[in-house]
C-alpha positions in Angstrom: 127.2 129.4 77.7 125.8 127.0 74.8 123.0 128.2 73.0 120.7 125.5 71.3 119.4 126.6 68.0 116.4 124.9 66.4 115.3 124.3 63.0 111.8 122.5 62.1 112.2 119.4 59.8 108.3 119.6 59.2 104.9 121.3 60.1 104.0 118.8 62.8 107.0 117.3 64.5 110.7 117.0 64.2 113.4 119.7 64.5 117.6 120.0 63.7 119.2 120.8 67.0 122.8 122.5 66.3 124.6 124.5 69.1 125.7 121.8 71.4 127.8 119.5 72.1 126.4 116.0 73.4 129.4 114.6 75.0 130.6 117.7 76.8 129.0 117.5 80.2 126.2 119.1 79.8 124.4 121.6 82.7 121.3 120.8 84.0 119.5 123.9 82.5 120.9 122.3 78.9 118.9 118.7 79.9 116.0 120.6 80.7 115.9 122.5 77.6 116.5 119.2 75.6 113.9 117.1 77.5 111.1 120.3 76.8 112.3 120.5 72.9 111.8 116.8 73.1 108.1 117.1 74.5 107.3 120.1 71.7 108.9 118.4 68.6 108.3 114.3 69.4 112.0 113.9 67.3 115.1 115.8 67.4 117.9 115.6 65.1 121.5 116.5 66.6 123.7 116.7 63.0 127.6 116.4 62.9 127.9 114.7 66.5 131.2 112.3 66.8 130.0 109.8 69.8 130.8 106.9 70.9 128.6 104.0 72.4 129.7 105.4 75.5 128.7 108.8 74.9 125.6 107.6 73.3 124.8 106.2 76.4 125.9 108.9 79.2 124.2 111.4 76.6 120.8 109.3 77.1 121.0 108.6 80.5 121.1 112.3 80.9 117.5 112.2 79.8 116.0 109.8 82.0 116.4 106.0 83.3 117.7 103.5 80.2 
């Protein structure tokens, strides 16, 4: 099971997201956790990901309508 770790890139908004893999399919309970980090922290940084525009793309639609 993937486990998201999150480190804060300031006081007020923002956080490093390490622990997952955006273009491996993710599970729904992974989306959800994402989407909720994305409500706390306004910004999230995922470091060291290798996508491509279609990865980019099937990663965002994940999150919502494009």
């Amino acid at each position: 099971m993937t486990e998201l770790r999150y480190e804060p890139l300031h006081a007020d908004f923002g956080a490093r997201v390490t622990g997952v893999d955006l273009t491996a399919d993710l599970s729904k309970e992974i989306v959800e956790e994402i989407l909720e980090a994305i409500d706390t922290d306004s910004f999230l940084c995922f470091p060291a990901q290798s996508m491509t525009d279609a990865a980019r793309l099937a990663f965002s639609a994940c999150l919502g309508a494009l």
